[in-house]
C-alpha positions as CSV (number, residue, x, y, z in Angstrom):
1,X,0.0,0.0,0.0
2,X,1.4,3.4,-1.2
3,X,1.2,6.2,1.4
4,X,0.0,9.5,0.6
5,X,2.0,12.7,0.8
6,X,0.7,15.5,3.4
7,X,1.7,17.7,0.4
8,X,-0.2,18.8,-2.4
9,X,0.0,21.8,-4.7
10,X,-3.7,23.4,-4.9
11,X,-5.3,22.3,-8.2
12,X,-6.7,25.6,-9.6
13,X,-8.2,24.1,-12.9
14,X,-11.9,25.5,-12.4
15,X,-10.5,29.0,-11.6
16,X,-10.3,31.6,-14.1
17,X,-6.9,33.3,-15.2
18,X,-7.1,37.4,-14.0
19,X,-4.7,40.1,-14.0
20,X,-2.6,39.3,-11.2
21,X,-0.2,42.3,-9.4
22,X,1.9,42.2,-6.3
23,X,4.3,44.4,-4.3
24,X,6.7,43.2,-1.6
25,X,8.9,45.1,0.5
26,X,12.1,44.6,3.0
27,X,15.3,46.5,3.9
28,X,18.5,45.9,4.7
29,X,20.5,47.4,8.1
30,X,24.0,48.8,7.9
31,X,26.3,50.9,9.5
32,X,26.5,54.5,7.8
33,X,29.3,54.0,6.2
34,X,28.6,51.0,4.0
35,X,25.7,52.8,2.9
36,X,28.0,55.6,2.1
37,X,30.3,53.4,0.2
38,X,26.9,51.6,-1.3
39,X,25.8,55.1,-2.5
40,X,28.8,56.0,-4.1
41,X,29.6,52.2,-5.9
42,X,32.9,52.1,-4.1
43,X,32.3,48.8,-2.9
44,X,35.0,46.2,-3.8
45,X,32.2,44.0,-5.9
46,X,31.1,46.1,-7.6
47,X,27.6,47.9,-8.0
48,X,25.6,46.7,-5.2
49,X,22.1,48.1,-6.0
50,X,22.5,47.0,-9.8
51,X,23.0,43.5,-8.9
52,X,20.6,43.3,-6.4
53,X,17.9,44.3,-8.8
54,X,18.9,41.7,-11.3
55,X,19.3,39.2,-8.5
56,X,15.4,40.2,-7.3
57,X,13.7,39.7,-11.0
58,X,15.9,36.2,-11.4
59,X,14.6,35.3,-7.8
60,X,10.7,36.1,-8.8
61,X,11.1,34.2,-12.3
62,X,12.2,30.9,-11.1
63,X,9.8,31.1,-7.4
64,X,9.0,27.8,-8.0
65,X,12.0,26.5,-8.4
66,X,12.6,27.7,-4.9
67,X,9.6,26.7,-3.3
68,X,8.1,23.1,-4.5
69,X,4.1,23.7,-3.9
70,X,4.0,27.3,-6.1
71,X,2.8,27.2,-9.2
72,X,4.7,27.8,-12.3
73,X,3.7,31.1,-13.6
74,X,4.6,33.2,-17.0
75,X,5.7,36.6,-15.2
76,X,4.7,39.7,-17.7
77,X,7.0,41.7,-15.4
78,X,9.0,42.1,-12.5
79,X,10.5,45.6,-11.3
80,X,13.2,45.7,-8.5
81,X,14.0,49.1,-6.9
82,X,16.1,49.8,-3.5
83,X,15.7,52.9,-1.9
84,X,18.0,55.0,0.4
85,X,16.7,55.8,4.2
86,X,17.5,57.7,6.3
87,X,17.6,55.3,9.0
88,X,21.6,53.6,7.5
89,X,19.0,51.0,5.7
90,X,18.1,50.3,2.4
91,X,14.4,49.8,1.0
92,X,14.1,47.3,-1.6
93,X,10.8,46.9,-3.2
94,X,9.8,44.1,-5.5
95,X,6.1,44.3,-8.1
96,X,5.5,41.4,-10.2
97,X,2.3,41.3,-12.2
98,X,1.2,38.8,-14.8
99,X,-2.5,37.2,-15.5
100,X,-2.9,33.9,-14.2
101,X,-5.5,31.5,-11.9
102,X,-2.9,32.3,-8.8
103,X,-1.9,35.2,-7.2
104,X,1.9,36.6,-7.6
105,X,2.4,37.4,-3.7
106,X,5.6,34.3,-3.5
107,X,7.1,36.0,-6.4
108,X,7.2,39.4,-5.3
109,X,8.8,38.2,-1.4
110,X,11.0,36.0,-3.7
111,X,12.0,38.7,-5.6
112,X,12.8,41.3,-2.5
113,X,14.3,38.4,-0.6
114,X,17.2,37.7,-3.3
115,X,17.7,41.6,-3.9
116,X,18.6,42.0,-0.2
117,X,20.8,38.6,-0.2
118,X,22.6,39.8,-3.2
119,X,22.6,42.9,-1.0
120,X,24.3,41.2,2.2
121,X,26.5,39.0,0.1
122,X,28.2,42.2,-1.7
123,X,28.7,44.5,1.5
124,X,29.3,41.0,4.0
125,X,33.1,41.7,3.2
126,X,32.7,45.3,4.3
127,X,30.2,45.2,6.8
128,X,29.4,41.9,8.4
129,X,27.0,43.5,11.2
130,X,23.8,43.2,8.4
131,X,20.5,42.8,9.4
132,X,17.8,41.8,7.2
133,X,14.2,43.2,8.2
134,X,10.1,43.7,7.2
135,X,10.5,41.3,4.0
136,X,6.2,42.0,3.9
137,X,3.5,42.1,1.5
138,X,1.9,45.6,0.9
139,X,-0.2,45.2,-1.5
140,X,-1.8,42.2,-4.1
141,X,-4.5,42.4,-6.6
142,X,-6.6,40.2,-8.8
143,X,-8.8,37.2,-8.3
144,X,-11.5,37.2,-5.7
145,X,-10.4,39.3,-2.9
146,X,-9.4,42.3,-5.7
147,X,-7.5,44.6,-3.9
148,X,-5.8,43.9,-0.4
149,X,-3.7,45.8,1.4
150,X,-1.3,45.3,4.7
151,X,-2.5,47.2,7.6
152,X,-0.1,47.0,9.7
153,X,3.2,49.4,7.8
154,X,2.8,53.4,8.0
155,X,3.6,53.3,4.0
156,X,-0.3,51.7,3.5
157,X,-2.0,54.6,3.1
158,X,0.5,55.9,0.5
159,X,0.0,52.2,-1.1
160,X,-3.6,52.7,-1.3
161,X,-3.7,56.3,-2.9
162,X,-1.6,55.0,-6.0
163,X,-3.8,52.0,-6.2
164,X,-5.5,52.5,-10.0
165,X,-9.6,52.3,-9.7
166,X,-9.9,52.0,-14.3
167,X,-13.5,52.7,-13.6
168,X,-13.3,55.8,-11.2
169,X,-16.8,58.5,-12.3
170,X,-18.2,56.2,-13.8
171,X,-21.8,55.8,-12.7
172,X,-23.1,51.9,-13.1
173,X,-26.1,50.3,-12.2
174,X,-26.5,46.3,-11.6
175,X,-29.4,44.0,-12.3
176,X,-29.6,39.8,-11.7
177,X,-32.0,38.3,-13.7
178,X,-32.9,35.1,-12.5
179,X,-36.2,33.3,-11.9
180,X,-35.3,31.2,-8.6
181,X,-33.4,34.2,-7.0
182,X,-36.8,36.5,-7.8
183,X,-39.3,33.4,-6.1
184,X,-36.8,33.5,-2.6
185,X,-35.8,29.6,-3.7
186,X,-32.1,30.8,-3.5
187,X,-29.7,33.6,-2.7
188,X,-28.7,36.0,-5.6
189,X,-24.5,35.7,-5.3
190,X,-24.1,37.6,-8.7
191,X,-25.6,40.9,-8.2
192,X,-23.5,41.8,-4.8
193,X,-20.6,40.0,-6.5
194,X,-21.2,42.1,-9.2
195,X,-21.4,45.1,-7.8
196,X,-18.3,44.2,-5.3
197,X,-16.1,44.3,-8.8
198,X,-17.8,47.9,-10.1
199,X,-17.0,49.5,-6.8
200,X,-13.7,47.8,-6.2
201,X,-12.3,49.5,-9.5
202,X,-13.7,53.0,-8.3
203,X,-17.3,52.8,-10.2
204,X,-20.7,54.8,-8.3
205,X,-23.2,52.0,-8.4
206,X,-26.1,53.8,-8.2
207,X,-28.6,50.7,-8.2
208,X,-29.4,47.4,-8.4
209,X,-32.1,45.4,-8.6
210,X,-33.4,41.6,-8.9
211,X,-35.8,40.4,-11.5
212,X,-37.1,37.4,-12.5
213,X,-36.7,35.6,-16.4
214,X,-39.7,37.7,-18.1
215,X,-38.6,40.3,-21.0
216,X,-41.0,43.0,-19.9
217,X,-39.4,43.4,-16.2
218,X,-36.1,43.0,-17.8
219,X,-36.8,46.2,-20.2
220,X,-38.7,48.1,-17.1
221,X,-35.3,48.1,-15.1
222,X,-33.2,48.5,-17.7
223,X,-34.9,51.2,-18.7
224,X,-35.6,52.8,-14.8
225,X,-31.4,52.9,-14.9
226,X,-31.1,54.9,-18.0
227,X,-33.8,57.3,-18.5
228,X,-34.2,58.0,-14.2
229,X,-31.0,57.0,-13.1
230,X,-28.8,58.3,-16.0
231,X,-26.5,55.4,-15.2
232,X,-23.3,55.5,-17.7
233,X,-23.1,51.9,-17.3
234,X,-25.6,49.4,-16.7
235,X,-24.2,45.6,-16.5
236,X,-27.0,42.8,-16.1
237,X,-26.3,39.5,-14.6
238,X,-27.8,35.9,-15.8
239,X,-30.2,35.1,-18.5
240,X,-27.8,34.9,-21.3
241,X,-27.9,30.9,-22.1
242,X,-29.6,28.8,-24.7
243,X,-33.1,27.9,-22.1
244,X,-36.3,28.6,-23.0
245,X,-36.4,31.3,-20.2
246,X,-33.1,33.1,-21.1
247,X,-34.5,36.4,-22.9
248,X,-32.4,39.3,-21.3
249,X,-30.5,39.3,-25.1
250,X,-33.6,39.3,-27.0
251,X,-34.9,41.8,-24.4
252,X,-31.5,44.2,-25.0
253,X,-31.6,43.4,-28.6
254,X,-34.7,45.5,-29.1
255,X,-34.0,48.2,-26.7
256,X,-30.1,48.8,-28.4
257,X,-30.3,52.3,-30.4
258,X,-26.3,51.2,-31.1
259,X,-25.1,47.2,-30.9
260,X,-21.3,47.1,-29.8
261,X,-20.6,43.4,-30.9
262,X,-16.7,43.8,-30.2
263,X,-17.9,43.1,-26.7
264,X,-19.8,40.0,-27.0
265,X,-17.1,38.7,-29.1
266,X,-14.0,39.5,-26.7
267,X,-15.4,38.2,-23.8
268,X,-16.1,35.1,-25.8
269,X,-12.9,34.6,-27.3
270,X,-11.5,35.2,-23.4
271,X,-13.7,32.7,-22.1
272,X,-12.7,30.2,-24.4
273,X,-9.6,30.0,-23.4
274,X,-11.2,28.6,-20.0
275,X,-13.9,26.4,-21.7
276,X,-15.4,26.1,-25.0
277,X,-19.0,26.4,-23.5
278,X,-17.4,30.0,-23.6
279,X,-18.6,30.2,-27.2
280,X,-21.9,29.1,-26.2
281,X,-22.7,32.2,-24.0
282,X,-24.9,35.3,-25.0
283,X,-22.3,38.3,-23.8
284,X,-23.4,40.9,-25.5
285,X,-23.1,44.8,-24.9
286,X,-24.7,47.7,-26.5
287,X,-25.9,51.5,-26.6
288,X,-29.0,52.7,-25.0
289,X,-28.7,56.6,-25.6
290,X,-25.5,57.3,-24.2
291,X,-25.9,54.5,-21.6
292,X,-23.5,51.2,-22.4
293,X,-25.6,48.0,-21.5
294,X,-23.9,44.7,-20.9
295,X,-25.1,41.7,-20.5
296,X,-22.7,38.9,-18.7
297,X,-23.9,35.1,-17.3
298,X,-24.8,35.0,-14.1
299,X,-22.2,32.4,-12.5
300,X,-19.9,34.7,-10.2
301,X,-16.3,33.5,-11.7
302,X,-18.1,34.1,-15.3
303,X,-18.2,37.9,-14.3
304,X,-14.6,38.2,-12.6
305,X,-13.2,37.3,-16.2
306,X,-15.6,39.0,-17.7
307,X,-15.0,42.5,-15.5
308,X,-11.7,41.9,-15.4
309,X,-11.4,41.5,-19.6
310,X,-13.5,44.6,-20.2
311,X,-12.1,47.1,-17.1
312,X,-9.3,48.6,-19.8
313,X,-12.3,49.4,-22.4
314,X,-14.8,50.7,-20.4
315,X,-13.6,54.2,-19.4
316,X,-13.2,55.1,-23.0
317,X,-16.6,53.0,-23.9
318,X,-18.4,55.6,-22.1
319,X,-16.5,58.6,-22.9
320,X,-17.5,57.8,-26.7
321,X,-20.7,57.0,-26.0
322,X,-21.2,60.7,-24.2
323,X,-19.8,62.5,-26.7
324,X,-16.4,62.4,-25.8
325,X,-13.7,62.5,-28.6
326,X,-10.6,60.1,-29.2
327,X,-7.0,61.3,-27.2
């Protein structure tokens, strides 16, 4: 009989690929005048700072070669930069970003851990009273917690004031179309989830509302968000399938003054890279007035990828759509 290993790497097949960022930070401790020495490259190695950069983005690109139960992921980018303090230390801080199923949080406290070795090994010969200290996490993004930040470093709040919200003034307006959710027979996840991702990214939603699988409520809500609301954005939930009972598309279809079919098509091409049922969805978006209407499925990792594909877009979506002209 084979025993089985406590160890495991987490199987993240059912999870959709998002854009994936993380920042790390540590610093290194030393006497005045290393950091003196450091500062004008006098050190008998060589640059210190220039190494340790490189050594940081190597580090991050081969994380799990270093640690066995990470996942194996295709970084877009890394950037390394140290920092002089006041305090005889040195501030290295490590971003890696890339879209993937996992987070990047190993590869950025890969990458500052190897800048500040590469650190320690070039000024050990100088200095050998180094101390390595707060190798910590500020700040990751993408998946489903979106945004999260450390709370316990005074450099937080200047974290969170750089943190980009693509969808900032933008007024939006949510509705979940589902039958069973309307009757009480089960929770609506999709609309708060749904509106978590708007207001995460810095989008006003205004509304949001629950209606059941019949076109005329559809069009009554739809049209409540755009003629009383004046929502610039209005994203519905659910009702988008092949059943009998999914009309929100034939519902939008007749309301559209302008189709934008670019949408429907991206998010399905996206999707497929997931699953081919992708191809099979009724994404669709469109131009009520100057309102954009989209329509997305209502399973909750379906809008993630779906958010998460069209975030980029949507700012200059509707500042066409209101009249806005091209940069």
């Amino acid at each position: 009989m084979v025993e089985h290993s406590s160890f495991h790497m987490i199987d993240v097949t059912e999870k959709t690929a998002t854009r994936r960022r993380a920042l790390a930070r540590g610093r290194i401790i030393m006497a005045a005048e290393t950091l003196q020495r450091i500062r004008s490259r006098q050190m008998p190695k060589g640059d210190v700072l220039a190494m340790a950069e490189l050594a940081g983005i190597a580090a991050a690109k081969r994380t799990s070669d270093i640690l066995p139960l990470c996942h194996p992921l295709g970084l877009d980018g890394v950037k390394v930069s140290c920092e002089f303090s006041d305090n005889h230390s040195i501030t290295v801080s490590c971003e890696a970003f890339t879209t993937a199923k996992t987070g990047v949080e190993m590869e950025a406290l890969t990458g500052v851990s190897a800048a500040l070795l590469a650190i320690y090994d070039l000024s050990k010969g100088v200095d050998p009273v180094l101390c390595l200290s707060d190798i910590h996490l500020v700040r990751k993004e993408g998946g489903k917690s979106g945004v999260w930040l450390h709370p316990k470093f005074e450099n937080v709040e200047k974290v969170e004031k750089k943190v980009e919200h693509p969808l900032a003034k933008i007024r939006a307006c949510v509705l979940t179309v589902s039958d069973r959710c309307a009757r009480g027979e089960t929770e609506d996840h999709s609309g708060p989830r749904l509106r978590h991702l708007l207001e995460e990214r810095g989008a006003a939603v205004l509304d949001a509302k629950l209606v059941p699988d019949e076109g005329e409520r559809i069009r009554e809500a739809v049209l409540h968000f755009v003629e009383v609301q004046q929502a610039d954005l209005v994203v519905t939930t659910g009702g988008t399938g092949l059943g009998p009972r999914d009309v929100t598309l034939v519902t939008l279809s007749k309301l559209f003054t302008k189709p934008v079919p670019g949408i429907g098509e991206l998010l399905r091409q996206k999707g497929a890279v997931q699953t081919k049922k992708s191809w099979l969805s009724g994404s669709e978006g469109g131009l009520i007035g100057q309102t954009l209407v989209i329509a997305l499925p209502g399973k909750p990792q379906a809008l993630e990828a779906g958010i998460e594909t069209l975030e980029t877009l949507l700012p200059h979506a509707v500042h066409i759509a209101k009249g806005g002209g091209h940069p």
